[in-house]
CHARMM-style PDB file with segment names, atoms N, HN, CA, C and O in Angstrom:
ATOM      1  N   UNK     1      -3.322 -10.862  21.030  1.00  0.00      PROA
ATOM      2  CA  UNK     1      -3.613  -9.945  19.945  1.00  0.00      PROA
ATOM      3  C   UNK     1      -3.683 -10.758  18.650  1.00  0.00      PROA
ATOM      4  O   UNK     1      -2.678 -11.267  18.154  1.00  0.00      PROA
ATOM      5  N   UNK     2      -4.643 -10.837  18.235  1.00  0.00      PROA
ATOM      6  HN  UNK     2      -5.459 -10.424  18.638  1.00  0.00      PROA
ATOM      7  CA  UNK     2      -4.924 -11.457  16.915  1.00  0.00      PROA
ATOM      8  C   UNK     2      -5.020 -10.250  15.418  1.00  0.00      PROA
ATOM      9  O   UNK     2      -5.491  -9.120  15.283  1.00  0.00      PROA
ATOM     10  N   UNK     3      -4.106 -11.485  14.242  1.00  0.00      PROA
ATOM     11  HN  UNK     3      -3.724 -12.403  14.352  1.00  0.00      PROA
ATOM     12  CA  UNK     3      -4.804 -10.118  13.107  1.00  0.00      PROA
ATOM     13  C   UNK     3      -5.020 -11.406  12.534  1.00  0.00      PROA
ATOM     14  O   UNK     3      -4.950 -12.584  12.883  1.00  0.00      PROA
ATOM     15  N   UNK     4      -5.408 -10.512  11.181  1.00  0.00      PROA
ATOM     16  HN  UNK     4      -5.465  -9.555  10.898  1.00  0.00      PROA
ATOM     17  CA  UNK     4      -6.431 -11.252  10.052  1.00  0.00      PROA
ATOM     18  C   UNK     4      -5.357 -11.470   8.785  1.00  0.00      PROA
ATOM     19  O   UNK     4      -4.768 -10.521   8.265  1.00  0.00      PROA
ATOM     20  N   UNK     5      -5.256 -12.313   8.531  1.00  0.00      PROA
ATOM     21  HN  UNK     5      -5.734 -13.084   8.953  1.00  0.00      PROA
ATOM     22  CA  UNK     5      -4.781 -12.341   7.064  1.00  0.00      PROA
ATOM     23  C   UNK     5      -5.236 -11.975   6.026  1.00  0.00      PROA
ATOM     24  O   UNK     5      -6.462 -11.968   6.134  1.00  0.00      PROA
ATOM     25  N   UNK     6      -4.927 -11.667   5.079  1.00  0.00      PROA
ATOM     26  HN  UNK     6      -3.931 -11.673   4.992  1.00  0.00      PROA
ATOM     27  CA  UNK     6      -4.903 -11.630   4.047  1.00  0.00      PROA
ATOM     28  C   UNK     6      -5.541 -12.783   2.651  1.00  0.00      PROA
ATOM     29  O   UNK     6      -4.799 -13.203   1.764  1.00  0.00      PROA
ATOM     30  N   UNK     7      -6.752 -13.053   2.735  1.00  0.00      PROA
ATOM     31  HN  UNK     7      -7.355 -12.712   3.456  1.00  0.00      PROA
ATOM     32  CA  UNK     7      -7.215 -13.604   2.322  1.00  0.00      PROA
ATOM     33  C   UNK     7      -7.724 -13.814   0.485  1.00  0.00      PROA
ATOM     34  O   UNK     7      -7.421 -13.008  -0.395  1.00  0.00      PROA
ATOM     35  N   UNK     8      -8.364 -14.817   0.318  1.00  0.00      PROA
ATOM     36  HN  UNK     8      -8.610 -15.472   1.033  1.00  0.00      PROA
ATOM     37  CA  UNK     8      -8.717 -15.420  -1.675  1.00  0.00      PROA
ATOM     38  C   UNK     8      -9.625 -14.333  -1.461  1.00  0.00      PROA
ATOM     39  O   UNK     8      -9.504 -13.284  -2.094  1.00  0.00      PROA
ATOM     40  N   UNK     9     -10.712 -14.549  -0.436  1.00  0.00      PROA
ATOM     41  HN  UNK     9     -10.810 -15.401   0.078  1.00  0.00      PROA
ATOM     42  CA  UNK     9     -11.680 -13.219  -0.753  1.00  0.00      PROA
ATOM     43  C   UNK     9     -11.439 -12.076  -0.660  1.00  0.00      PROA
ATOM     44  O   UNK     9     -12.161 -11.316  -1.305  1.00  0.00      PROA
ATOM     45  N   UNK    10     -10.509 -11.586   0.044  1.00  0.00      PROA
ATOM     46  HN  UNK    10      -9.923 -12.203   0.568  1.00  0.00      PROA
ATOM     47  CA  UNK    10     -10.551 -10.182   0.519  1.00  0.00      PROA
ATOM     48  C   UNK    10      -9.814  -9.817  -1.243  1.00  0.00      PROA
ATOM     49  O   UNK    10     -10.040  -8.761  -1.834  1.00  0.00      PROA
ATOM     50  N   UNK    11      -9.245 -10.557  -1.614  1.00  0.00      PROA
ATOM     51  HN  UNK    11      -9.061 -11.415  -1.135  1.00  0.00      PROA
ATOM     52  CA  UNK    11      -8.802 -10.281  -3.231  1.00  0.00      PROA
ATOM     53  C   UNK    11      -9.294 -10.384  -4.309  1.00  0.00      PROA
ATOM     54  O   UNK    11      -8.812  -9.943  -5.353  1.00  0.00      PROA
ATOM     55  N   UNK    12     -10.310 -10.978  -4.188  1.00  0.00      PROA
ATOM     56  HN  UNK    12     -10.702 -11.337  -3.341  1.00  0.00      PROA
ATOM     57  CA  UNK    12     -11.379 -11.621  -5.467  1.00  0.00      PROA
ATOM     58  C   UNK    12     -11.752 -10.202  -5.955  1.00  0.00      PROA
ATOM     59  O   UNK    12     -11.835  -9.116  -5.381  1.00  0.00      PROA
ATOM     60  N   UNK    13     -11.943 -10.603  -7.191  1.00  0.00      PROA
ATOM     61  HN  UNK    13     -11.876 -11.486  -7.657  1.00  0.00      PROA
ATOM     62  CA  UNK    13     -11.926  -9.157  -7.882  1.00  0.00      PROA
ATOM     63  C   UNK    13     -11.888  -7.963  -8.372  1.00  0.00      PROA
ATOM     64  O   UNK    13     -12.525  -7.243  -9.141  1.00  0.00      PROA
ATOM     65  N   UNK    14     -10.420  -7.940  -7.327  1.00  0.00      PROA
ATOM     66  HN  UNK    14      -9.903  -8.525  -6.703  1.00  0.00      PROA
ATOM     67  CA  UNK    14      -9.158  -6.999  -7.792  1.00  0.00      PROA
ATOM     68  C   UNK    14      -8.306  -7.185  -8.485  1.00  0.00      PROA
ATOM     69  O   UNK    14      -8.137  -8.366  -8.787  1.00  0.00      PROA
ATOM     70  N   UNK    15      -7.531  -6.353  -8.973  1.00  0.00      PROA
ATOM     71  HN  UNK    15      -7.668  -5.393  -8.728  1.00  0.00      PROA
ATOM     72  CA  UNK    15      -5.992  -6.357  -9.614  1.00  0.00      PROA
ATOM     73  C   UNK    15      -6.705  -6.965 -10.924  1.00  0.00      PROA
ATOM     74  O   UNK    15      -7.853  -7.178 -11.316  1.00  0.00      PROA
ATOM     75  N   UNK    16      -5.421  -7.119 -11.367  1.00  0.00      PROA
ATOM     76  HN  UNK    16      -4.489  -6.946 -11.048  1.00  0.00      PROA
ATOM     77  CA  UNK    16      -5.590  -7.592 -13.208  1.00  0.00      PROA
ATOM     78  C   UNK    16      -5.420  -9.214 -13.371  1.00  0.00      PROA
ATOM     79  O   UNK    16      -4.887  -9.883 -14.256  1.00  0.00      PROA
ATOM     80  N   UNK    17      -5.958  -9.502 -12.397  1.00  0.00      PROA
ATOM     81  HN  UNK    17      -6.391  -8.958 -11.678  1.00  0.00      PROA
ATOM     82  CA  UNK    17      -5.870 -11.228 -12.730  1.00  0.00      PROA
ATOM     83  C   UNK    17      -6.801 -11.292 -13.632  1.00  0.00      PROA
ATOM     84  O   UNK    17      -7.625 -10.380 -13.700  1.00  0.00      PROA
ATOM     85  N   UNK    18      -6.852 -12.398 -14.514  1.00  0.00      PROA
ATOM     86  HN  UNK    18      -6.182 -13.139 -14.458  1.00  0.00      PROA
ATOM     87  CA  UNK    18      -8.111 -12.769 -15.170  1.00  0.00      PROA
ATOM     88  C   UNK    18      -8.547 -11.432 -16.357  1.00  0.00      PROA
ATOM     89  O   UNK    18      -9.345 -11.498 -17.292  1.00  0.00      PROA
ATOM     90  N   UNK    19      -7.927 -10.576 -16.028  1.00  0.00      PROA
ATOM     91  HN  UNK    19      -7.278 -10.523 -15.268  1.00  0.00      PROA
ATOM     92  CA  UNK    19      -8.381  -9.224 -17.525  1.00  0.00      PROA
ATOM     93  C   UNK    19      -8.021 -10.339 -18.592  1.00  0.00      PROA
ATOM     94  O   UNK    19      -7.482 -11.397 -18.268  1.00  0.00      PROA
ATOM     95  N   UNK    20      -8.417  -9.959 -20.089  1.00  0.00      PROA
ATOM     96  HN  UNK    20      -8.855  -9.099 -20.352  1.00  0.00      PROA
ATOM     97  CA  UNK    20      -7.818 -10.114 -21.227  1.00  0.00      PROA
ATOM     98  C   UNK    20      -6.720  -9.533 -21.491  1.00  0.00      PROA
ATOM     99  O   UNK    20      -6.283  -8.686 -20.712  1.00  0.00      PROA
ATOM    100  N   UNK    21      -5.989  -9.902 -22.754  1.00  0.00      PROA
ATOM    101  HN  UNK    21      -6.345 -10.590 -23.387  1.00  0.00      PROA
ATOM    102  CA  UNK    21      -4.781  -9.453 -22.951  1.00  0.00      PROA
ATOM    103  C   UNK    21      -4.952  -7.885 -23.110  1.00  0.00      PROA
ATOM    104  O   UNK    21      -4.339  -6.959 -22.580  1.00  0.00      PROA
ATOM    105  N   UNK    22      -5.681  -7.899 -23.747  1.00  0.00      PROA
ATOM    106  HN  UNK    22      -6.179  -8.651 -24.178  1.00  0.00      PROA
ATOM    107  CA  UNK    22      -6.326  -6.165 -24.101  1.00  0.00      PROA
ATOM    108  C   UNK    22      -7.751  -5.669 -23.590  1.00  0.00      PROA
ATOM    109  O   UNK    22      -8.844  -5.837 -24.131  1.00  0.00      PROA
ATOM    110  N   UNK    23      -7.401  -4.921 -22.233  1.00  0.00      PROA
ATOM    111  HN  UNK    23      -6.514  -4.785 -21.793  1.00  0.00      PROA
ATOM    112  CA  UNK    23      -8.423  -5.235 -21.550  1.00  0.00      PROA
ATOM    113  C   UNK    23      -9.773  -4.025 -21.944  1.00  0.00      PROA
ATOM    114  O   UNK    23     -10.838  -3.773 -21.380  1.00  0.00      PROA
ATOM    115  N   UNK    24      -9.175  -3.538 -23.041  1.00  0.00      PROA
ATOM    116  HN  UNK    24      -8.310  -3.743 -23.499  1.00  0.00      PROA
ATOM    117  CA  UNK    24     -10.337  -2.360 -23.431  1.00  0.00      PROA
ATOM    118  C   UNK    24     -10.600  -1.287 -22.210  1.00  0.00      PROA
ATOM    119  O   UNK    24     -11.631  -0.648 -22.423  1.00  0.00      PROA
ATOM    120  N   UNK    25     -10.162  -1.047 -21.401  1.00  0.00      PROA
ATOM    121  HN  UNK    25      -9.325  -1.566 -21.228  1.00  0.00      PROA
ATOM    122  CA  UNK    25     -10.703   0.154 -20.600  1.00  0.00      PROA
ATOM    123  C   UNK    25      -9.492   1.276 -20.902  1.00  0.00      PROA
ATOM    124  O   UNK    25      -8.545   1.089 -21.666  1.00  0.00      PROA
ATOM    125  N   UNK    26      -9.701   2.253 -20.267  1.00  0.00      PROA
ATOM    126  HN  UNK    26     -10.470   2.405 -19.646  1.00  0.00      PROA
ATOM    127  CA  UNK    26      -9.005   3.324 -20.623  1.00  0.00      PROA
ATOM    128  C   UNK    26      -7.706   3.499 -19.430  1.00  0.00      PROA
ATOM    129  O   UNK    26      -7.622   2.932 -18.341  1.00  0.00      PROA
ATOM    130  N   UNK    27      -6.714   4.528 -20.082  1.00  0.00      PROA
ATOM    131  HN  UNK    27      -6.783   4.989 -20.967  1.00  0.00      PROA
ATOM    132  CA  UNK    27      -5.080   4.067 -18.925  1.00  0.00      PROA
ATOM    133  C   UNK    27      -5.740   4.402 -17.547  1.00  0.00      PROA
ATOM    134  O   UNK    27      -5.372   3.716 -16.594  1.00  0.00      PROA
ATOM    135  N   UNK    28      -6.635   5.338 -17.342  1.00  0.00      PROA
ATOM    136  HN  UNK    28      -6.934   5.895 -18.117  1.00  0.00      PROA
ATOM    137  CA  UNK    28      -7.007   5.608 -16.388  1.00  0.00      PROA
ATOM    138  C   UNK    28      -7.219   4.766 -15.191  1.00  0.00      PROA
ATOM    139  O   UNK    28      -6.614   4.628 -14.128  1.00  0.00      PROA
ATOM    140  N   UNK    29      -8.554   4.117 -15.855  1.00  0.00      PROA
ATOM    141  HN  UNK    29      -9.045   4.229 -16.719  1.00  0.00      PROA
ATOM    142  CA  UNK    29      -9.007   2.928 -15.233  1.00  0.00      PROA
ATOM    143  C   UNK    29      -8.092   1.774 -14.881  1.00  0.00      PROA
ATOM    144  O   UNK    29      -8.134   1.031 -13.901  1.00  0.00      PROA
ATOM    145  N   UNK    30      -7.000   1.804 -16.217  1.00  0.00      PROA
ATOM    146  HN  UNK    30      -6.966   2.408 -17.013  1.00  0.00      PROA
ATOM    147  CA  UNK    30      -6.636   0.163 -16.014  1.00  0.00      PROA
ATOM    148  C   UNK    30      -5.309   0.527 -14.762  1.00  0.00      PROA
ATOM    149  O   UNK    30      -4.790  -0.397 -14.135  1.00  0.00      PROA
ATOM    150  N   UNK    31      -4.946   1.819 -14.575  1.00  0.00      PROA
ATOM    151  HN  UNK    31      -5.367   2.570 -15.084  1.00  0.00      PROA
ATOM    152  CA  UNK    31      -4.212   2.551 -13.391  1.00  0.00      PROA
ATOM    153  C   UNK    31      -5.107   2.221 -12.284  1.00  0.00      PROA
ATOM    154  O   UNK    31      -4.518   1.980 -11.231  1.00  0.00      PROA
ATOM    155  N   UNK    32      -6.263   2.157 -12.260  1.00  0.00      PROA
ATOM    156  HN  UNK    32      -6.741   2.353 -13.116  1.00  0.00      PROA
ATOM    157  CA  UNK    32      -7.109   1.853 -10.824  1.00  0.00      PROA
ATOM    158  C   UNK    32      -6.993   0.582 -10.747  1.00  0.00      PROA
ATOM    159  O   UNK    32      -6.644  -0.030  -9.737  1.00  0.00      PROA
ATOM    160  N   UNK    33      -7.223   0.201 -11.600  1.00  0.00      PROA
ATOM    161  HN  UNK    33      -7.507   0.698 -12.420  1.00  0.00      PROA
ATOM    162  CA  UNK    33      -7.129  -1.886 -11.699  1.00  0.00      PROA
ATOM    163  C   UNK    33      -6.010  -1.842 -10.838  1.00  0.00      PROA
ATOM    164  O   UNK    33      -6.119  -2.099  -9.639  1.00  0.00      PROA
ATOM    165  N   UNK    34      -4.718  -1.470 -11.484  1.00  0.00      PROA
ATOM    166  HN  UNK    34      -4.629  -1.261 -12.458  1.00  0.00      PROA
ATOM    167  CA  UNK    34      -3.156  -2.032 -10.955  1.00  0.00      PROA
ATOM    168  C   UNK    34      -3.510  -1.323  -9.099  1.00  0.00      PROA
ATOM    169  O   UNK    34      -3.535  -2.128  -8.169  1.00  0.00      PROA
ATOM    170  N   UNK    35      -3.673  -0.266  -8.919  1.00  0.00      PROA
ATOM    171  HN  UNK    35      -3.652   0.389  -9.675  1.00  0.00      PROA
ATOM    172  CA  UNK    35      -4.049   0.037  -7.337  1.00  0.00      PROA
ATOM    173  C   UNK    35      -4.835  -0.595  -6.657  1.00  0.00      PROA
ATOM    174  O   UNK    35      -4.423  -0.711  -5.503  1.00  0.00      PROA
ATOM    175  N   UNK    36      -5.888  -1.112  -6.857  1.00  0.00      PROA
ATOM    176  HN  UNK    36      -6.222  -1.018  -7.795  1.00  0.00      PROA
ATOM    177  CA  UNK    36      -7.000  -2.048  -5.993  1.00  0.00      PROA
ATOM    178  C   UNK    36      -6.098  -2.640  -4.985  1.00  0.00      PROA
ATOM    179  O   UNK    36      -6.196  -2.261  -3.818  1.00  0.00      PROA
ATOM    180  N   UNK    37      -5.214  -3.549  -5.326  1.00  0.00      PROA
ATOM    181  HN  UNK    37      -5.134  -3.857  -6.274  1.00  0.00      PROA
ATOM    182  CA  UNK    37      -4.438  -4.440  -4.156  1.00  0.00      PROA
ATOM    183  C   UNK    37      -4.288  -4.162  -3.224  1.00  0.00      PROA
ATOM    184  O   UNK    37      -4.773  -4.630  -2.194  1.00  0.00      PROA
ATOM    185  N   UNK    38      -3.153  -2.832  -3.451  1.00  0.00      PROA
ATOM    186  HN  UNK    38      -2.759  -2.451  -4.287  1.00  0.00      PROA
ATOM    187  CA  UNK    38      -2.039  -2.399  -2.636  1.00  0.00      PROA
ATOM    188  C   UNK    38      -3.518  -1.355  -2.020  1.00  0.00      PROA
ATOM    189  O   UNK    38      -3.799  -1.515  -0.832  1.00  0.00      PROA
ATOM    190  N   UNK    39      -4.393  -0.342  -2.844  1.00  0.00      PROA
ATOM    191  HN  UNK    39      -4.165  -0.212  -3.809  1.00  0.00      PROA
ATOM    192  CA  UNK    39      -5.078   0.123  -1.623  1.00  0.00      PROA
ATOM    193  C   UNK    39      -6.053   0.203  -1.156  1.00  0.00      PROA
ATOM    194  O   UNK    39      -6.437   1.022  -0.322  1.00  0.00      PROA
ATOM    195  N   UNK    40      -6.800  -0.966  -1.813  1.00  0.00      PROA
ATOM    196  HN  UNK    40      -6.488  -1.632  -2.491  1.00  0.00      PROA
ATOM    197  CA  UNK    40      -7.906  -1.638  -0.747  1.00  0.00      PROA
ATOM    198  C   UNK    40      -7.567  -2.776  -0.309  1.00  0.00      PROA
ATOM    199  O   UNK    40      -8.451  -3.547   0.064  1.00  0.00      PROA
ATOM    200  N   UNK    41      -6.649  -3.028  -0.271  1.00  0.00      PROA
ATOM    201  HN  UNK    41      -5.931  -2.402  -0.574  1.00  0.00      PROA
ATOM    202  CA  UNK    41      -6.526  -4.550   0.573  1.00  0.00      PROA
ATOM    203  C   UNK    41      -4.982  -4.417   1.883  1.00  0.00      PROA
ATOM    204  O   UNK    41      -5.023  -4.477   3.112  1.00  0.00      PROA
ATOM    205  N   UNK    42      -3.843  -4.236   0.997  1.00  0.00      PROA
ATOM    206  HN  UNK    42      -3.809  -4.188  -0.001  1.00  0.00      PROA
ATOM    207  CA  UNK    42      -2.661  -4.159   1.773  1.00  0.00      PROA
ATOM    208  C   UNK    42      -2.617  -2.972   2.896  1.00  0.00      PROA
ATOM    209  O   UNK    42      -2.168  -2.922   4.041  1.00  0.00      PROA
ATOM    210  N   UNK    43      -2.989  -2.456   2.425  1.00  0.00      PROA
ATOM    211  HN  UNK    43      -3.354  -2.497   1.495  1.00  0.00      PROA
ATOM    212  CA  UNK    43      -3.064  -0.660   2.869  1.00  0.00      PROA
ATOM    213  C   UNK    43      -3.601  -0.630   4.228  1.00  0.00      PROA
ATOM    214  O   UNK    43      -2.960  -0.404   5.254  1.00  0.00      PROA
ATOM    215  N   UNK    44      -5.305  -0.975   4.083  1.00  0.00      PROA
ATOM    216  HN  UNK    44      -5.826  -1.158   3.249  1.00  0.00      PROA
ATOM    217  CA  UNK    44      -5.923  -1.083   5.347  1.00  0.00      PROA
ATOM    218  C   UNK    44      -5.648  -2.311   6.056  1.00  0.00      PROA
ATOM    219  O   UNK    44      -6.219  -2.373   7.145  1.00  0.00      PROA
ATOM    220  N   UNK    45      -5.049  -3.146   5.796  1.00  0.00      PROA
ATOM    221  HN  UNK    45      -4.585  -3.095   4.911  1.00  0.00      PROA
ATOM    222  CA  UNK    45      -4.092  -4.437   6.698  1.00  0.00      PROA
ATOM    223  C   UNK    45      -3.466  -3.675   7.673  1.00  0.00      PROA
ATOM    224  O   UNK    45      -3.517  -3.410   8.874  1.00  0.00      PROA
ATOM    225  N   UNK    46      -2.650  -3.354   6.318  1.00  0.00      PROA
ATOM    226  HN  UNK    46      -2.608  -3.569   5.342  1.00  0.00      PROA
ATOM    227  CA  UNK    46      -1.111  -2.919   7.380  1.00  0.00      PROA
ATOM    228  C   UNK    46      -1.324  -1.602   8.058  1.00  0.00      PROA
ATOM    229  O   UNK    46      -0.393  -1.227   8.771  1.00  0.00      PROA
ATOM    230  N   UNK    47      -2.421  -0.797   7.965  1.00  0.00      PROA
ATOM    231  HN  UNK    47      -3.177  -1.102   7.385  1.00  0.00      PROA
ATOM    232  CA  UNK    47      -3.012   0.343   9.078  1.00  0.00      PROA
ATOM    233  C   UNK    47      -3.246  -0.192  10.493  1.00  0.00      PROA
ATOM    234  O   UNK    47      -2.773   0.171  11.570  1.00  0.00      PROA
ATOM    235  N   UNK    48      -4.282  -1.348  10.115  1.00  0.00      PROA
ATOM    236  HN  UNK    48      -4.666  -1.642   9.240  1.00  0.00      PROA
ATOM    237  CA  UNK    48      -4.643  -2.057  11.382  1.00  0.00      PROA
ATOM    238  C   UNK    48      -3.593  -2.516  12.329  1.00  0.00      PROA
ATOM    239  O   UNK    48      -3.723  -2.479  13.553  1.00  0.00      PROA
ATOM    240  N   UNK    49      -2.162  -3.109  11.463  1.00  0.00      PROA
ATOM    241  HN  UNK    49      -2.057  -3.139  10.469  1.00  0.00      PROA
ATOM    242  CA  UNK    49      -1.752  -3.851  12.147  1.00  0.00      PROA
ATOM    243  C   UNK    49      -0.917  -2.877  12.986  1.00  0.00      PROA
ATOM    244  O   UNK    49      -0.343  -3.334  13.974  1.00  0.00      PROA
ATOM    245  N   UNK    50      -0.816  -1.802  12.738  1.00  0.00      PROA
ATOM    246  HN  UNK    50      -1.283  -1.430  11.935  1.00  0.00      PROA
ATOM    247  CA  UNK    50       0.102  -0.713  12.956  1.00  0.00      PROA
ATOM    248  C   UNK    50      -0.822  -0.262  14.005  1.00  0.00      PROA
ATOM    249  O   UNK    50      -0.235  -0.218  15.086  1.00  0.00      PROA
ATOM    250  N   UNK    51      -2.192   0.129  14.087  1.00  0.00      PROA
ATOM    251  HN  UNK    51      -2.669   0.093  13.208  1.00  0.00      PROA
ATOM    252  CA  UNK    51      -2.877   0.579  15.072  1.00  0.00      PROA
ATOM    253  C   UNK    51      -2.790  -0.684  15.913  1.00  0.00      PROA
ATOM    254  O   UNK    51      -2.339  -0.349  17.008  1.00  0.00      PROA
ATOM    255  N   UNK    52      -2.921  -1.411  15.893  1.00  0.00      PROA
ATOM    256  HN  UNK    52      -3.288  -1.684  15.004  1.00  0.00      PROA
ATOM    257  CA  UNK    52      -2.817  -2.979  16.766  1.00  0.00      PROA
ATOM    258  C   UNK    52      -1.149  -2.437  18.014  1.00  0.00      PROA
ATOM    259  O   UNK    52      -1.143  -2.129  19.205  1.00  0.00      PROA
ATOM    260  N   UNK    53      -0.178  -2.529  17.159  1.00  0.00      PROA
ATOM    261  HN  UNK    53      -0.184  -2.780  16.191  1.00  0.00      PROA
ATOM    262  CA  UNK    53       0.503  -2.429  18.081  1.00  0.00      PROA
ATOM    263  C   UNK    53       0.654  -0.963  18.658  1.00  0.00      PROA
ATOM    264  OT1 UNK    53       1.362  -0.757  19.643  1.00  0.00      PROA
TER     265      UNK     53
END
């Protein structure tokens, strides 16, 4: 049974790396920024890995 890691790409241009200090978007948005990680990336990982076993 193989899984996939967690990869530079599967992260590339998410989360708030690289924003400016003041990133000009609205709380809304910059609330979606901080979620990207955890639920497009961690989220459907750890689904898989859970359907895996």
């Amino acid at each position: 049974m193989a899984f996939e890691k967690i990869t530079d790409e599967m992260l590339e241009g998410k989360g708030n790396i690289g924003k400016p200090n003041t990133p000009g978007v609205s709380t809304q948005e910059m609330q979606r920024i901080m979620d990207e990680i955890p639920r497009e990336v961690i989220v459907p990982a750890f689904n898989e890995f859970l359907d895996a076993l």
